[in-house]
N, C-alpha and C positions, 0 to 999 in steps of 0.2 A: 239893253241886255238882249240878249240872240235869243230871236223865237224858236222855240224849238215844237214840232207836230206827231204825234204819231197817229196811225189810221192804218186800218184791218179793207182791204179790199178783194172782191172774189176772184173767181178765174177771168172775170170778163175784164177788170178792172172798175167794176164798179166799187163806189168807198159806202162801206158797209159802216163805218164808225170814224170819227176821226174827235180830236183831242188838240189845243194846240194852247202854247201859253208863255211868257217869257222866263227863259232859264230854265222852263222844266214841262212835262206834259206828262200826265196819267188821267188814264183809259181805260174805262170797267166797260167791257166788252161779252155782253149779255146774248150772247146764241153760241152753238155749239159750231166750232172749223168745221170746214169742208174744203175737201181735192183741191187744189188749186187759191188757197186764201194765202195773202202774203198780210205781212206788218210792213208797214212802212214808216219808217223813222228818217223825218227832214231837222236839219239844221238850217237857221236862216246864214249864218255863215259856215264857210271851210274851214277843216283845221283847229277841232277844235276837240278837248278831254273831255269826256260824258261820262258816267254812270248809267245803263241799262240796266231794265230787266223785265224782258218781253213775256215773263212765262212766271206766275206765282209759284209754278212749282220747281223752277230752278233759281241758281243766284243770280245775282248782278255781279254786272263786267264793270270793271274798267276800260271805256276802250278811245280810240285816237280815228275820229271821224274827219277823214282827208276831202270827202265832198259834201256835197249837201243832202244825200241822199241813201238810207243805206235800206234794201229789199230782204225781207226774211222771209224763206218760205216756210209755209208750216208742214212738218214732216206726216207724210203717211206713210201706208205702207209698209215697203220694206225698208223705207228712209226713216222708219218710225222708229226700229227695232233698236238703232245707238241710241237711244234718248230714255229717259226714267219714263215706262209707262204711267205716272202720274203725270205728264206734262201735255201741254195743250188739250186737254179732255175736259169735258163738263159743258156747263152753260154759262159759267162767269166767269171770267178771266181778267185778270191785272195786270194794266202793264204800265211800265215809270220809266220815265227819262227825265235829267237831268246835268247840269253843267255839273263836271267835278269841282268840289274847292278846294283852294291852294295847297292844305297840305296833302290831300290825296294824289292831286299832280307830284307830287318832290318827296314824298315819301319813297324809301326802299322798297320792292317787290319783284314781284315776279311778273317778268314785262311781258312773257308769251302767252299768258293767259286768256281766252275769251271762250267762254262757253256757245258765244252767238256765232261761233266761225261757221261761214257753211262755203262748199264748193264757188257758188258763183259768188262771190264775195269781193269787193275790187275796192270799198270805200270805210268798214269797218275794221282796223286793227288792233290787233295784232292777228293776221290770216297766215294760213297753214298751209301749203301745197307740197305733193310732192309727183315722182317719176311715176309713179307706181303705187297702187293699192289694190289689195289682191280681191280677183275678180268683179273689181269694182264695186263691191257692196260696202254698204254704210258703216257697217263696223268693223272695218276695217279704212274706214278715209283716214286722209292726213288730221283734219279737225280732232279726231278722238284725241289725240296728243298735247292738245293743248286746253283741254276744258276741265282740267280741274281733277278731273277723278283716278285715283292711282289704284283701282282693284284694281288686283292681276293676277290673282290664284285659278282662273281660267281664263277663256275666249271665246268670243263670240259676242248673243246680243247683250246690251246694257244690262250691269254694271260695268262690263268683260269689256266692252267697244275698246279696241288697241286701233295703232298704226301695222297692217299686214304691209309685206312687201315682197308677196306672191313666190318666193325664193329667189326672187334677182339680186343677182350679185353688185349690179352699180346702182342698188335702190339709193334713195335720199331724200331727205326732206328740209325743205324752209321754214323758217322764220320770220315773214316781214312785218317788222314794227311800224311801217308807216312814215318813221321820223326819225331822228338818230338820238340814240338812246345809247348812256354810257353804264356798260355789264361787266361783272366781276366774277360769275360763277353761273354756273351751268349742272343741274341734277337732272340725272335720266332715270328713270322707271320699268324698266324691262319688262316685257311679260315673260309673267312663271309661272304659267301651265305645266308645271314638269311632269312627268319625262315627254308632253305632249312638243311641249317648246325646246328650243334652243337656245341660245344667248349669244349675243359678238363680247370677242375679248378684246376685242379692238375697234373702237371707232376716230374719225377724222371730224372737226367742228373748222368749217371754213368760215371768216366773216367779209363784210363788202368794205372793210379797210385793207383787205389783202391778205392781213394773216390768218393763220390756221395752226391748229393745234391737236393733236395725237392724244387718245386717252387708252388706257389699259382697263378693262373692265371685269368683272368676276361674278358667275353663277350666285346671283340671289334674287329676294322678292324685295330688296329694299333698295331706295334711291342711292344711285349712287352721283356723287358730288365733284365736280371738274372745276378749280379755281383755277381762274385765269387773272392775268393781268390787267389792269381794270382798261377797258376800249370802247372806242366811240364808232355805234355800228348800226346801221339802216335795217341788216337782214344777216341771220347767222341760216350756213346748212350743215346737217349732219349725215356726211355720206363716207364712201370708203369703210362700208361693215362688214367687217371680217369675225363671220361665226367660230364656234368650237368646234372640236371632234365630234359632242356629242353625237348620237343617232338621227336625233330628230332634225329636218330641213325647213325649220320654221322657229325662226328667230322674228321678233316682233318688239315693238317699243307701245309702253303704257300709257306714258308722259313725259314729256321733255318738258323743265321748266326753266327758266333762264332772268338772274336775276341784276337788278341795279336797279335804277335810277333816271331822269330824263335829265339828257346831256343839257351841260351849260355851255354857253358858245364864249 
């Protein structure tokens, strides 16, 4: 069975704790972060469905580990500020990793989900990136988009963390699952800051089989739902947002959630 390790090391790289075990690894991690501490979660193989969850005070992910190696940095800061001030704080911390089983692989979901996205992120998915995120602060990165939480009666820090897109007209954002994954529906989340916000009544969902698909969308605080045709697809983006009249020049997305299944070949 695949080893699987996780370990807390500081800014120098030194391993401050480490955990390792086959099929699974949890880590009571007994002193309080500091600047510069990551998690580091190895797989003895690639490619492979895990269950995390780096932080007692958030959920576990589902996610699709493409290397052997995936770095979390632990947020300060003003990196702190998207994140539920209960997380990463104190002096004991739990962290668990684990192979997913079979039917959590093949069950129906929501494939864009990972609460652990962060910027540098290249071997844990489902990751988020996009053109643009306004003034480059935390709460407003492409990750807010996919971690789960759909407050959106303001903006700003956590709960509020959206996707900003600084008012560029050819903003957009990805999806990359990692692996090809066959989806049938697609709900987005607006933020409704009103009258602070704006909304697009029109967005475009491109995916990396080629096609692409036009939605009409309407001023509210609730999800709204894009059924598509069911498609086998590595990476969806959602670009071409075309706002309203309103006043306001700050149209913004909550959560984009995107759902099926892992393709059968």
């Amino acid at each position: 069975m695949t080893q699987i390790t996780l370990e807390v090391q500081n800014a120098d790289g030194k391993v401050q704790a480490t955990s390792s075990d086959h099929g699974q690894a949890h880590l009571a991690y007994e002193r309080p972060y500091e600047p510069g501490d990551e998690i580091i979660l190895r797989s003895e193989n690639k490619n492979v469905f895990m269950v995390i969850q780096l932080d007692d005070a958030m959920g576990p992910a589902f996610i699709y580990l493409t290397g052997n190696e995936y770095r979390f940095i632990i947020p300060f800061g003003e990196k702190k500020i998207s994140y539920s001030p209960k997380s990463f704080m104190g002096e004991l911390h739990a962290l668990t990793a684990r192979l997913a089983t079979e039917d959590e692989i093949n069950t129906y979901k929501n494939m864009a989900l990972n609460v652990y996205d962060q910027h540098e992120n290249e071997t844990c998915h489902p990751h988020a990136f996009a053109n643009v995120e306004t003034r480059g602060e935390s709460v407003f990165a492409a990750r807010n988009a996919i971690n789960g939480n759909t407050l959106n009666s303001s903006h700003g820090k956590w709960p509020f963390e959206s996707w900003g897109i600084n008012q560029r007209e050819d903003a957009e954002i990805t999806i990359n699952f990692g692996r090809l994954v066959e989806i049938d529906k697609v709900a987005l989340t607006l933020r409704a800051d009103f009258p602070h916000d704006n909304y697009w009544e029109r967005v475009t969902l491109t995916f990396s089989d080629g096609s692409n698909q036009t939605a009409e969308l309407v001023k509210t605080h609730l999800p709204q739902t894009i059924l598509l045709e069911p498609k086998k697809v590595e990476w969806v983006t959602l670009k071409e947002l075309i706002k309203s009249d309103d006043p306001s020049p700050f149209p913004a997305l909550t959560q984009i959630e995107v759902f099926g299944r892992e393709a059968t070949k």
